[in-house]
C-alpha positions in Angstrom: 9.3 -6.1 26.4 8.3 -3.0 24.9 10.0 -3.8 21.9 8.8 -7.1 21.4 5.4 -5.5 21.3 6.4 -2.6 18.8 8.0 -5.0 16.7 4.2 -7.4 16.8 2.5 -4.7 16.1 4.6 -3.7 13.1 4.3 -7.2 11.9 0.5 -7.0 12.2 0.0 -3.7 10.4 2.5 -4.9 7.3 0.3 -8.1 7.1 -3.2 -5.5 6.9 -1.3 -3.4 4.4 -0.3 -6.5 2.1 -4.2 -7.9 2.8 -4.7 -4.4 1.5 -2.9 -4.3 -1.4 -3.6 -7.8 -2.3 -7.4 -7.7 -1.9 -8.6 -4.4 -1.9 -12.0 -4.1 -1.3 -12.4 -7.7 0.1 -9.9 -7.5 2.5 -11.8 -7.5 5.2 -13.9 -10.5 3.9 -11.0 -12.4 3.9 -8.9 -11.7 7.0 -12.2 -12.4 8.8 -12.7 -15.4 7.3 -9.3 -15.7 8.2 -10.3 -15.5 11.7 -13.5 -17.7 11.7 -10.9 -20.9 10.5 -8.7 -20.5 13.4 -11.8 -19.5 16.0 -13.3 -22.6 14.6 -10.0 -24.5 15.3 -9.7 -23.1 18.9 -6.6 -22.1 17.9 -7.0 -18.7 20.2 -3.7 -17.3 19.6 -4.3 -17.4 15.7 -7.9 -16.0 16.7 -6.8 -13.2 18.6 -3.9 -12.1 15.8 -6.4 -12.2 12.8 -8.8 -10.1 15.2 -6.5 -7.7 15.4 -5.6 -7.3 12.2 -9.2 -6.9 11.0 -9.2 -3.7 13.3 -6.0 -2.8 11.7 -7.7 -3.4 8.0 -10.6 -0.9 9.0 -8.4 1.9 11.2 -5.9 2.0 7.7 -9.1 1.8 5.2 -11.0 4.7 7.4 -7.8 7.1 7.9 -7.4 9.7 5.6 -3.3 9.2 5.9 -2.7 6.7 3.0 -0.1 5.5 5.3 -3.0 4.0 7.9 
């Protein structure tokens, strides 16, 4: 089980990195609008993934380690 979760959170910090590198400063814009689409589909398992990948956005883009 502690894999599985390893392996989703690895998932989830190479989808903020690409979000990164795809939208730079407008990342965050996105994945939370991102979010907002599937909170507004009550589709809480979507939700829930795109919220955590917001806080994944902000901990890379505030860490001074380039590698988040």
């Amino acid at each position: 089980m502690h894999s599985k979760n390893l392996t989703k959170d690895t998932e989830l910090k190479n989808i903020a990195i690409a979000l990164i590198s795809q939208y730079g400063d407008d990342t965050d814009a996105v994945a939370t609008l991102r979010a907002a689409e599937y909170a507004a589909e009550l589709n809480n398992e979507e939700w829930i993934k795109w919220e955590s990948i917001i806080i994944l956005i902000n901990q890379i883009n505030n860490s001074p380690d380039l590698n988040g």
